[in-house]
Phi, psi and omega in degrees: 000138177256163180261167143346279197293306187335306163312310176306324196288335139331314181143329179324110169275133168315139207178179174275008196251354168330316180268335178273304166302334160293290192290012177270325183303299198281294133031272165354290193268349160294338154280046191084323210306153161291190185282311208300302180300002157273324170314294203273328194298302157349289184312331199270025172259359207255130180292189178021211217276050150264356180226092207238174188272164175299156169259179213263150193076022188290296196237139198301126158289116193273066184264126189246020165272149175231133177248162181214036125241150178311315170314280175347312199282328186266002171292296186308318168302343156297289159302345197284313177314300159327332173281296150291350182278311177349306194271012180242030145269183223260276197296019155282115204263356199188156143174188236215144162240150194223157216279001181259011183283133193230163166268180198185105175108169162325155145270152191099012181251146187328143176278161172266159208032079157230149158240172198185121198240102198221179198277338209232177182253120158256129204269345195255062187232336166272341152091166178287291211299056181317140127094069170276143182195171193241165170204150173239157178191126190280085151322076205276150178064023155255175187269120212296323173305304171302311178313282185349274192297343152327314196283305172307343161322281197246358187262186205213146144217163206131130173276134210098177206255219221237149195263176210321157165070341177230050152307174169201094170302154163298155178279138171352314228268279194276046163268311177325277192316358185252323176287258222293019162236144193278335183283259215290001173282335173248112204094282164298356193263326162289316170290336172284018170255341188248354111292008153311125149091020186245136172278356197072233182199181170104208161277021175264174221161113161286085207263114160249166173182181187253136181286165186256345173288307173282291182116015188260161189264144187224128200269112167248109156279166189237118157183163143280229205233024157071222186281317179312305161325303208291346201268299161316305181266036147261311204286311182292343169297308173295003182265292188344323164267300175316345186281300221311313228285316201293266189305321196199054188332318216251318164020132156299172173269318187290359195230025171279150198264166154220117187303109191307358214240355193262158185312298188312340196274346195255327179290346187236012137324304168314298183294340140295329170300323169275358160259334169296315180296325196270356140327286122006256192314324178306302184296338182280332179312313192289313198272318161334304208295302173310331181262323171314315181296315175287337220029059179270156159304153140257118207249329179209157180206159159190167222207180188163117165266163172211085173152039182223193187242139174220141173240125195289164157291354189264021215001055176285099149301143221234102150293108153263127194236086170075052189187141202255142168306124195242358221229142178303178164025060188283317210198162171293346204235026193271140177260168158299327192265158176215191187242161167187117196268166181252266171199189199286000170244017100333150144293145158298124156294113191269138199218129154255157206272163214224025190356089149299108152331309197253008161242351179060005151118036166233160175217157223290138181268006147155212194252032169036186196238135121270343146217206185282200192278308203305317195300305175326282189310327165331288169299344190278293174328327193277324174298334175253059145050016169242176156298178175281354153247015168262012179271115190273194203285329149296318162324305176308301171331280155315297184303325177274304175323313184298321194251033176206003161353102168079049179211151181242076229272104180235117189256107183314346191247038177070239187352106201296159167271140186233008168258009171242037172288147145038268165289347177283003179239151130028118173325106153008282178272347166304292193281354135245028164284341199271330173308318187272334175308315191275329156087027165301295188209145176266130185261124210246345194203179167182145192252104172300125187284136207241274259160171152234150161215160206223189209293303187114209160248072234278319194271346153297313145322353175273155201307284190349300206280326195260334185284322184267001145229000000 
């Protein structure tokens, strides 16, 4: 048990922040923890300059990337930087780079595939697309087309929830988690009805193929947790900064914490916990609907997020920014296998995970971006001698036959995305060879790919843009 004194003799100066930090210690070691991580879980209550940043290089980064073009050298360099300014807030305990990883935001703000092992929840290390995930569900003896179009049916894309009249409630269970938690009862409670049974825009995808161990067709989505998420994690950036203003000034805003032992920390654990289930059913509602239709069998299904906070027996919370849980009993509902996509001319990969030391127990959620969107599109545009708003509908044409050949490609909202091509990602056979190089996860299955179908460019499409011309 730690004491009082204990604290003080530590360094802890006495305060209102006191009492939260004595049960944060002990909170620790009744769940295994060591003393020294009990010590520090304390510290991390403490305001202002009791909490002063790490000095650089305190704590080690854990890089499983390699680059191997020049786009590649100046990407890496890049999370690297990013990476280090991170770890040097005061509760940050571990992190990680995963071999798909890019930056994103100012530096220091989380890379997409970092991971970062820390005493507190930083809402901005989970990112708005809280608890982006994959789910699979096996269709043994349908035909991948008829899946296709079942799915094209009944799912949504697209920015906004599902249109009038064809709502879908949520199960009781989290409608109850939503009503009783104060980050979700206002705003978000509503949106979980009206983004109920929708994927969004971006890089998300209703993905069929044949597993390649069976020979049976099998549907995987990709998305997150919509408006609802996103909703939550505004209201948690702003508690967060308020703690940071308190607990840790020189903080970066993009890495401020909420000391989990605080009302707020606790409440809003609970309310992650309640968007991952209403994750979870969104994906499973979509493969349901899709099977009602077909009136097909579903013989198996599981699922795996990337892109959620996870907590260890070391009580540590593990920010996955784009990076799959690798380590046993990651969730109650966690299977052995996780998911892990390439691109839409790829196999989805099925892996099982290998909890790497030096991955801190994740492995990479697919094969990420070197550079943006724009740069893409730039370059797809330069070979027919325009900008990237000079690609007439043959240019387009062409650019899909090449990279989606013998696929059956579909973008919902009309217009193709031509940045969620292919070519906008990270080499395939890079990232898993690296995957196996890095000794992250054993890849056991794989789901070949027939089609997709993802938002498309939805902001071309919209009534305004089609009424002006």
């Amino acid at each position: 048990m730690i004491t009082g004194q204990d604290l003080i003799d530590a360094g802890i100066r006495q305060g209102k922040w006191f009492g939260s930090a004595l049960k944060a210690a002990n909170r620790i070691l009744s769940e295994g923890g060591s003393r020294e991580a009990a010590i520090a879980a304390a510290f991390a209550h403490l305001p202002g300059p009791g909490a002063p940043l790490r000095a650089e290089g305190e704590i080690q980064i854990f890089s499983n990337i390699r680059a191997e073009t020049p786009f590649e050298v100046d990407n890496v360099e890049k999370v690297q930087q990013t990476m280090r300014a991170l770890v040097r807030t005061p509760v940050v305990r571990a992190a990680a780079i995963m071999p798909d990883a890019c930056p994103t935001g100012p530096v220091g703000t989380v890379p997409v595939g970092g991971v970062v092992a820390s005493q507190a929840i930083h809402p901005g290390m989970h990112s708005a697309d809280i608890c982006c995930s994959m789910a699979i569900s096996i269709f043994p003896r349908t035909d991948p087309k008829a899946l296709l179009d079942a799915v094209h049916q009944v799912t949504h894309f697209g920015p906004g929830g599902r249109m009038s009249g064809a709502g879908i409630k949520p199960s009781d269970e989290v409608m109850s988690a939503f009503q009783a938690n104060p980050f979700l009862r206002e705003g978000a409670l509503s949106a979980a009805i009206e983004h109920f049974g929708t994927q969004g825009d971006g890089n998300h995808f209703a993905f069929v193929g044949m597993m390649k161990s069976i020979g049976e067709t099998a549907l995987v989505t990709h998305h997150g947790s919509r408006a609802p998420g996103a909703r939550l994690y505004s209201q948690g950036v702003k508690v967060a900064n308020r703690f940071r203003e308190e607990l840790s000034p020189e903080t970066l805003p993009e890495n401020a914490w909420i000391p989990v032992e605080s009302k707020e920390g606790e409440r809003y654990w609970a309310a992650l916990q309640a968007v991952r289930h209403w994750t979870r059913e969104n994906h499973a509602v979509i493969h349901d609907m899709a099977a009602e239709r077909l009136s097909a069998r579903i013989s198996d299904r599981f699922w795996n997020e990337h892109n959620f906070v996870f907590r260890k027996s070391d009580g540590l919370f593990y920010h996955a920014k784009g990076a799959t849980p690798a380590f046993d009993g990651w969730a109650e509902d966690a299977t052995a296998l996780t998911l892990i996509p390439l691109n839409m001319a790829q196999p989805i990969l099925v892996v099982r995970g290998l909890n790497a030391a030096h991955g801190i127990g994740f492995s990479p959620h697919g094969a990420g971006r070197n550079i943006s969107r724009s740069t893409h599109l730039s370059g797809l545009a330069e070979a027919y001698g325009v900008d990237r708003r000079g690609l007439k509908p043959e240019h387009i044409a062409d650019i899909l036959a090449r990279e989606t050949a013998g696929l059956d490609i579909r973008f919902f909202c009309g217009a193709p995305d031509l940045s969620e091509l292919p070519s906008a990602y990270k080499s395939a056979a890079s990232v898993r060879a690296h995957i196996g190089e890095f000794g992250l996860a054993e890849i056991v299955d794989e789901v070949i790919p027939y089609g997709c179908i993802m938002a498309g460019d939805w902001e071309r499409e919209t009534h305004w843009r089609n009424r002006q011309r």
